[in-house]
C-alpha positions in Angstrom: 119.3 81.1 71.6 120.1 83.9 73.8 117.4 85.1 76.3 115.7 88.7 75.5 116.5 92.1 77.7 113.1 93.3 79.6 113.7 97.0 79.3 111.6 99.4 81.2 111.3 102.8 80.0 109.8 105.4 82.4 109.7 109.1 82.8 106.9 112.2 83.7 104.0 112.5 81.9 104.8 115.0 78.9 108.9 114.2 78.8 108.3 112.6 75.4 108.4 108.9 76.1 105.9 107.7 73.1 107.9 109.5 70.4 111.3 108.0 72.1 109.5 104.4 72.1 108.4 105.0 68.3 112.4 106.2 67.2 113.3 103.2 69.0 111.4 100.8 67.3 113.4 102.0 63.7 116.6 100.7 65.4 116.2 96.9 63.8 119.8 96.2 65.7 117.7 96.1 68.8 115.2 93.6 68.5 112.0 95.3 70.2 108.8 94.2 70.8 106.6 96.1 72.6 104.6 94.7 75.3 101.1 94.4 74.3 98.9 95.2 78.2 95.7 93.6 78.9 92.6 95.2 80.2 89.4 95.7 81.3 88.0 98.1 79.4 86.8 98.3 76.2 88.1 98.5 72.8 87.8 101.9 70.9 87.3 101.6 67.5 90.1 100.3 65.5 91.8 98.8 68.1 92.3 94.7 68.0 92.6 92.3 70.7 96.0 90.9 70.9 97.7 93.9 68.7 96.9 97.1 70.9 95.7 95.1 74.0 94.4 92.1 75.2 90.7 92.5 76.3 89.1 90.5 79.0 86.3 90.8 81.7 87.0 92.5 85.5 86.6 88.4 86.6 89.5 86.9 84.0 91.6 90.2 85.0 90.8 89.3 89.0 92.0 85.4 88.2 95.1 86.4 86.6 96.0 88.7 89.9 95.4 85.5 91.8 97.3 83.5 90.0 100.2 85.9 90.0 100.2 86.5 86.4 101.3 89.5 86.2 104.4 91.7 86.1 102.7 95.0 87.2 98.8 96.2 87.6 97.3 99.2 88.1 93.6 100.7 88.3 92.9 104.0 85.9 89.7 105.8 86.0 87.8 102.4 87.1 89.1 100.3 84.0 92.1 97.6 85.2 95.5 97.3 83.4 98.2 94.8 83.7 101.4 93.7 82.1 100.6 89.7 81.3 103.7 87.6 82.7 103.4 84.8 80.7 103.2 86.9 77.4 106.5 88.8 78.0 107.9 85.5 79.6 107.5 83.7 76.1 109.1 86.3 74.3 112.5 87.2 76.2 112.7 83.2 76.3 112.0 83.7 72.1 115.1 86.3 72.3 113.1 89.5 72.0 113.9 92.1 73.7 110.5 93.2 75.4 110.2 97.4 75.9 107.6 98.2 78.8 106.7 101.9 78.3 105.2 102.1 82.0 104.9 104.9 84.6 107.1 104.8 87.6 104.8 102.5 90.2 104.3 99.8 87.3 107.9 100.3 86.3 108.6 99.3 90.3 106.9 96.3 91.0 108.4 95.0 87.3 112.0 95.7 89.0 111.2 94.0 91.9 109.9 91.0 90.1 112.5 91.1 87.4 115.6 92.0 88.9 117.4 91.9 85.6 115.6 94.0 83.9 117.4 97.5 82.5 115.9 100.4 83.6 116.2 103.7 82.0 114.4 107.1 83.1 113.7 109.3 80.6 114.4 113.0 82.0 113.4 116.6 80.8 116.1 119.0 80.4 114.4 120.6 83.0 110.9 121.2 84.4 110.2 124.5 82.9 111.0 122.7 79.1 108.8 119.7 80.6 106.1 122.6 81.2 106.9 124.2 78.0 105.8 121.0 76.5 102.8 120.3 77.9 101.4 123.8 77.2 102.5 123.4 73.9 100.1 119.8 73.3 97.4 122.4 73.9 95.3 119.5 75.0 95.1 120.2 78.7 92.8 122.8 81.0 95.5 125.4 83.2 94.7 122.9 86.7 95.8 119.9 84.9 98.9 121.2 83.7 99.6 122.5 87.2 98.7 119.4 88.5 100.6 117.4 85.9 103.7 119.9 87.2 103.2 119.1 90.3 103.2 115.2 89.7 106.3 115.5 87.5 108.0 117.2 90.8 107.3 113.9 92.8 108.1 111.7 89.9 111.3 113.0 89.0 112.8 112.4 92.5 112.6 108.7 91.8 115.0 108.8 88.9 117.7 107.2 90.9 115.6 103.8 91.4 116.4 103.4 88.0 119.8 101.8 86.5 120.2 104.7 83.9 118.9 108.8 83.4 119.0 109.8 79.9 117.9 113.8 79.5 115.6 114.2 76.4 117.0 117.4 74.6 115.7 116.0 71.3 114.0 112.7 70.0 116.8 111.7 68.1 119.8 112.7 70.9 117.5 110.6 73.5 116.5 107.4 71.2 120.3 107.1 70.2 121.5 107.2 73.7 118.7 104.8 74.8 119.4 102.5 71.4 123.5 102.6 72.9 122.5 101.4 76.5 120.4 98.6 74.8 123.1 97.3 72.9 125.8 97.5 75.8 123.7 95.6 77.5 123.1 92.9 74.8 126.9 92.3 74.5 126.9 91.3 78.4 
């Protein structure tokens, strides 16, 4: 059986990466499997342990970080989140090809791990659209947005740690070219 592709898909906050990730998933050619993160904090309601995340105690997070278990970690707004080595380990060695929707830090301790990995940085057409977008959620006060902006600046300047850049003009222009890369890179 062939090995899986760990892909890492990264971009600024607002640039569309969930919707991209959900097209994605319709291409059955590719194989996906999303990677399923474990935390700390608690489940909201409808949400299962081992489908949206897997749930464990500050302690059983802390051991896994000593044993090296995982690919990437990060603290948010004092609740802990990983990527679970083992879990992504069994299924690229199943064949799957594993899809980390991460932010850029996560998405660089993964490469560094996992050298192999294909990297793709999802881009806006430009920051003004990216802005455009955000206002247009309506979820967010004026000094988050600006601050999101500003964030989006910083983040967008690490585009070239990344193997490819694909511009997200629309869903289905992004998600194809993403879907293409994937496939080149299961022929290799």
């Amino acid at each position: 059986m062939t090995r899986g592709i760990l892909i890492i898909l990264s971009g600024p906050s607002g640039v569309g990466k969930g919707t991209v990730r959900q097209v994605l998933f319709e291409h059955q050619e590719l194989g996906l499997h999303y990677s399923i993160s474990m935390t700390t904090r608690k489940p909201r309601p409808g949400e299962v342990d081992g489908r949206d995340y897997f749930f464990v105690d500050q302690q059983t997070f802390e051991k896994t970080i000593a044993e090296d278990g995982f690919l990437e970690y990060a603290t948010f707004v004092s609740h802990s989140y990983g990527t679970p080595k083992a879990y992504v380990e069994k299924l690229l060695e199943e064949g799957k090809n594993v899809l980390l929707e991460i932010e850029m830090q996560g998405a660089l301790q993964v490469m560094k791990k996992c050298p192999d990995a294909l990297s793709i940085f999802l881009l806006p057409p430009s920051l003004e659209e990216l802005e455009r977008r955000i206002r247009h959620r309506g979820t967010e006060a004026e000094e988050v947005i600006r601050q999101r902006m500003e964030t989006a600046r910083k983040e967008m300047n690490m585009k070239d740690h990344y193997q490819y850049q694909v511009v997200n003009q629309t869903v289905e222009q992004a998600s194809n070219e993403i879907a293409a890369i994937i496939l080149k890179n299961m022929k290799k």
